[in-house]
N, C-alpha and C positions, 0 to 999 in steps of 0.2 A: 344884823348883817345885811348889806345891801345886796338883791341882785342886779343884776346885767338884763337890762330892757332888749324885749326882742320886738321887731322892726319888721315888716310886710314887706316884700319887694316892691308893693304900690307906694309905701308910705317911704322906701330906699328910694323910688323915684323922685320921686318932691324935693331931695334932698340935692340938686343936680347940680348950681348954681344957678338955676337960671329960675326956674318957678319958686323956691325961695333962697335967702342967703345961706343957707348951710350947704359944705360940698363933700359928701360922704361917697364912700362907694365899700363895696362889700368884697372879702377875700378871706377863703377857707373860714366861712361864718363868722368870721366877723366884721365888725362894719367902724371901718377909720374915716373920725371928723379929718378932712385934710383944708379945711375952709381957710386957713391960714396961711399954707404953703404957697407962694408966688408961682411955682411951677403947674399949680392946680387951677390959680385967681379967676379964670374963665369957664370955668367947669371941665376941662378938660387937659390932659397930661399928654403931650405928642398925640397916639390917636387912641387913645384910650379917655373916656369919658365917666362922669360920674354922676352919681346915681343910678347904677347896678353892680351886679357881681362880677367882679373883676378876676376870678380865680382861674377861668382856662385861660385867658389873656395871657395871665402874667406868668404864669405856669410854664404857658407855650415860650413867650419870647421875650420876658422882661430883662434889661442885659445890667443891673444887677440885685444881687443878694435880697433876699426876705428881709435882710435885717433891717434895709430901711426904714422900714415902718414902725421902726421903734421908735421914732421920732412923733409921729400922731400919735393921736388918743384914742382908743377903744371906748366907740361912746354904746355900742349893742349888739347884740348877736341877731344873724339873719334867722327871721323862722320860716322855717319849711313847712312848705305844704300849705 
């Protein structure tokens, strides 16, 4: 049985687009590759940026639904602490 890799916020950084090609960012612990999505291509989605935790962001004012994210891949869970 596989687990689910957990991921540093140093090592969620790196993941930004810009220091290397992957563009992940992290929400309610988990951490979506979105490297694919055109809306993301630049490391950044409106003014929301990746490679961090995007969870009060999008809490606060994403205008819509969770469910988008169904579409990325759940590639790790953020560890805390």
């Amino acid at each position: 049985m596989a687990t689910t890799p957990e991921y540093t916020v140093h090592q969620l950084a790196l993941r930004n687009g810009q220091d290397r090609p992957e563009i992940w960012f992290a929400y309610r612990g988990l951490i979506y590759d979105v490297t694919r999505s055109r809306l993301w291509r630049r490391g950044n989605h409106y003014e929301h940026w990746a490679g961090q935790d995007l969870t009060k962001e999008l809490d606060a004012d994403a205008p819509h639904t969770v469910n988008v994210l169904d579409k990325f891949h759940v590639v790790g869970r953020l560890k805390i602490g």
